[in-house]
C-alpha positions in Angstrom: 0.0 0.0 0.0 1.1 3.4 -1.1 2.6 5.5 2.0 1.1 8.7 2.0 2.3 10.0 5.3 4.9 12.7 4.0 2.4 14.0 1.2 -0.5 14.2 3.7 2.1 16.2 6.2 3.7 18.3 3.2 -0.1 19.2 1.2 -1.3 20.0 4.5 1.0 22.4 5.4 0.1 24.6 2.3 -3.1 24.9 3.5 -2.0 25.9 7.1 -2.9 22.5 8.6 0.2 21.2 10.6 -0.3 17.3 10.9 2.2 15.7 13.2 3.8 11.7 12.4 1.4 10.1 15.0 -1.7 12.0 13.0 0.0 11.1 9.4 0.1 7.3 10.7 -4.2 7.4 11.3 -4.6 9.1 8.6 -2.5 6.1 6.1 -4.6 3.1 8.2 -7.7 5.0 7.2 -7.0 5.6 3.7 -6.3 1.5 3.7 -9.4 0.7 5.2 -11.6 3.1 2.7 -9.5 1.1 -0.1 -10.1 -2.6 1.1 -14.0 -1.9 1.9 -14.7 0.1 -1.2 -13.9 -3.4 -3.1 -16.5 -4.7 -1.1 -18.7 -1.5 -1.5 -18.9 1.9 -2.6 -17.4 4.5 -0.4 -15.7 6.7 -2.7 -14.5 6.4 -6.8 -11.3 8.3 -6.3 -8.8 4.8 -5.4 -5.7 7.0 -6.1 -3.5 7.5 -3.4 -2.2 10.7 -4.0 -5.8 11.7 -4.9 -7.0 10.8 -1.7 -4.8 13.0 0.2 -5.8 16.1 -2.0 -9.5 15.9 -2.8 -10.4 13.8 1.2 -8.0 14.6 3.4 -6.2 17.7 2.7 -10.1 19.1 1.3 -11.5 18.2 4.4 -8.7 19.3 6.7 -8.8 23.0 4.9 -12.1 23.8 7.0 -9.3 24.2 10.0 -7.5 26.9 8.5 -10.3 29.4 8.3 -11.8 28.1 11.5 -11.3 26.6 15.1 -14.2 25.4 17.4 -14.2 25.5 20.5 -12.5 23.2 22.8 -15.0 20.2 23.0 -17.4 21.5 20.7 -20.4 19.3 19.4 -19.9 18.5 15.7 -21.8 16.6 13.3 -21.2 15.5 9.7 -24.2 15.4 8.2 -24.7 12.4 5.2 -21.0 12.0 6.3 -20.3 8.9 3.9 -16.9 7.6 3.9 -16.3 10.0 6.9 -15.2 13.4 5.4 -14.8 15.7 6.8 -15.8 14.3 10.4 -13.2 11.8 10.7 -10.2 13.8 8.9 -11.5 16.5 11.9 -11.3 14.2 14.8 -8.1 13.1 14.1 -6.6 16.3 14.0 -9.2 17.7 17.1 -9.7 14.3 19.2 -11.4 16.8 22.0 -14.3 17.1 19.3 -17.7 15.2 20.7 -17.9 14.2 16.9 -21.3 12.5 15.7 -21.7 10.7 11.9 -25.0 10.8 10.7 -25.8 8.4 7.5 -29.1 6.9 6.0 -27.6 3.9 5.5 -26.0 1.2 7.8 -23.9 -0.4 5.7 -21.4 2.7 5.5 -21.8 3.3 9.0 -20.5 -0.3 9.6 -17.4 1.0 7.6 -17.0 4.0 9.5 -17.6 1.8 12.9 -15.0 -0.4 11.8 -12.7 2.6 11.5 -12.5 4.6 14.8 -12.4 1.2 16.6 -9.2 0.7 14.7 -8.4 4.4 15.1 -9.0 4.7 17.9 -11.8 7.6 17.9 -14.2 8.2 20.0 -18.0 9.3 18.0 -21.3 8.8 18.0 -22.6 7.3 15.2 -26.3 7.8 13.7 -28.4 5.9 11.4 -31.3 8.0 10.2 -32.4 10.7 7.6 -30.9 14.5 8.7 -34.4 15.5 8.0 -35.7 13.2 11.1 -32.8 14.2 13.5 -33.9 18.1 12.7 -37.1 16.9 14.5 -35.5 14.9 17.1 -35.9 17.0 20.4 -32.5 15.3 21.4 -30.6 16.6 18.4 -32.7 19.5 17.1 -30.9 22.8 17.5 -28.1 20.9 19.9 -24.6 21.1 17.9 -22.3 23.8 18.0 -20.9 23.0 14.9 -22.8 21.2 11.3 -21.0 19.9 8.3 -21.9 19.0 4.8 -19.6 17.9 2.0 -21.0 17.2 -1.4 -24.3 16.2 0.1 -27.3 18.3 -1.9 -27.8 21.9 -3.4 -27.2 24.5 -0.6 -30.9 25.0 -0.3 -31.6 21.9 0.7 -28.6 21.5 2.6 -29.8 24.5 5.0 -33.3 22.7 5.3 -31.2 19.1 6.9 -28.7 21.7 9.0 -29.5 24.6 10.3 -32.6 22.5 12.5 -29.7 21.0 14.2 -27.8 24.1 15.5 -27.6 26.1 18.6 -28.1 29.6 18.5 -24.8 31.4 17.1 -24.3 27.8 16.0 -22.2 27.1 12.7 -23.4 25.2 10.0 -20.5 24.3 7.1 -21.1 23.5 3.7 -18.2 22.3 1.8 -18.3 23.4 -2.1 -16.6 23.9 -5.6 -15.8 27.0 -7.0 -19.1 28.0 -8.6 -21.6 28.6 -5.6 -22.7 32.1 -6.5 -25.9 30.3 -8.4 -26.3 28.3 -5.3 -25.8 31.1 -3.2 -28.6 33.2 -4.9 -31.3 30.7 -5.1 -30.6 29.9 -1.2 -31.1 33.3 0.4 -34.5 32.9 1.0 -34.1 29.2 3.2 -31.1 31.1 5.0 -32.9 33.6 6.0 -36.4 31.7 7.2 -34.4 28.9 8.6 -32.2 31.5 11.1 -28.7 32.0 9.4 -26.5 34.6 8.2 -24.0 33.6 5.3 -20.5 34.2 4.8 -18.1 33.0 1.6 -15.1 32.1 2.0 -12.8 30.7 -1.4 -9.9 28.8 -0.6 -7.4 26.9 -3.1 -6.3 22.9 -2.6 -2.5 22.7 -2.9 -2.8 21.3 -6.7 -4.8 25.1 -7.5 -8.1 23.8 -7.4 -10.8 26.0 -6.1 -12.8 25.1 -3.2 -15.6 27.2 -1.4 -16.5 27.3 2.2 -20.0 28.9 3.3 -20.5 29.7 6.7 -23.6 30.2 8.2 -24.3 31.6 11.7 -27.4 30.3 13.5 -28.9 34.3 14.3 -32.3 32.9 15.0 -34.3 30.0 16.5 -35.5 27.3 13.3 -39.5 27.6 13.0 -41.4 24.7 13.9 -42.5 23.0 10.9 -38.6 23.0 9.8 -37.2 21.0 8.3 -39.5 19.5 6.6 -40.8 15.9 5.1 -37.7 14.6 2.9 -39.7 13.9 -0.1 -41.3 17.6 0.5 -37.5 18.9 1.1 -36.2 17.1 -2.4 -39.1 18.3 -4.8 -39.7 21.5 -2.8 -36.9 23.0 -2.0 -37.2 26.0 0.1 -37.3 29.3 -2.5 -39.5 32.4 -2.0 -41.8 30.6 -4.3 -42.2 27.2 -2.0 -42.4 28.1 2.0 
């Protein structure tokens, strides 16, 4: 297997991420577990090693140069997949109360399987993020959301900013182009509580990346978020409250 430690410490560097040898070595055991269960299952289609490092690690890693929670802060991935960016997080910020929320079980298995071998401490959650919005013990109870490549940012708002506390932060992780997104969002970032802030970034290789952040300002209505059928064919615009 490909050692990726010194690229992963190097790339991440350039981003103003410093990742120590004992982080580099969790980091290579979990790129081989996502390559010997993606053979069994689909986790992620980029199997280059170098690759990894760039568009999972180092990608999901960039979300601590422009910020830092707070010591012990509540964060949850939301449709977390193969684990980015919660588990890249964790490693680097093991005092993080970190929860993975999926809809399905079988990549949840895989994510089990790695922080027991990690060694990482989570919570991990098998359920729609529309339902935990409307679960009283997760509703409006995380310091910090994150979303990578999950839906349109309209929709996104609708699964995230439910589970927030007030001056909460809910991260979506996006390409370059967002200013579309951005525009046909306003409207569910404003009814759902949330003020927006852009911030570009560039992955070592020069590739653009976009990080919104949105501040919880105000309390989610009730009635938010919505059913997820509603939520996929409706999403929320001026035109569909």
């Amino acid at each position: 297997m490909t050692d990726i430690r010194a690229a992963l410490m190097e790339k991440s560097k350039k981003v103003g991420v410093k990742v120590d040898a004992g982080q580099a070595d969790l980091f290579q055991r979990y790129m081989e577990l996502l390559l010997e269960w993606n053979e069994k299952m689909n986790l992620t289609a980029i199997t280059d090693p170098a690759e990894i490092v760039e568009k999972h690690f180092v990608d999901s890693l960039s979300l601590l140069s422009l910020y830092q929670p707070k010591q012990g802060a509540k964060l949850i991935d939301v449709g977390t997949g193969a684990g980015f960016p919660g588990i890249p997080l964790k490693i680097m910020r093991p005092d993080l109360k970190l929860t993975l929320l999926d809809s399905l079980n079988k990549r949840l298995n895989f994510l089990k399987a790695v922080c027991t071998e990690l060694g990482l401490e989570s919570t991990l959650v098998h359920r729609r993020a529309e339902e935990a919005g409307l679960d009283k013990t997760m509703r409006e109870s995380f310091d910090v959301a994150v979303a990578r490549a999950v839906a349109p940012l309209n929709v996104l708002c609708e699964y995230c900013i439910p589970l927030i506390k007030m001056k909460g932060i809910f991260f979506a992780m996006k390409g370059p182009a967002v200013q579309e997104e951005l525009n046909g969002s306003s409207y569910a970032i404003e009814l759902l509580g949330g003020e927006e802030t852009v911030l570009p970034f560039l992955l070592p290789d020069g590739e653009e990346r976009t990080l919104i952040k949105i501040q919880k300002k105000r309390f989610t209505p009730k009635g938010y978020p919505r059913h997820g059928g509603t939520i996929a064919k409706h999403p929320l615009s001026s035109g569909n409250k």
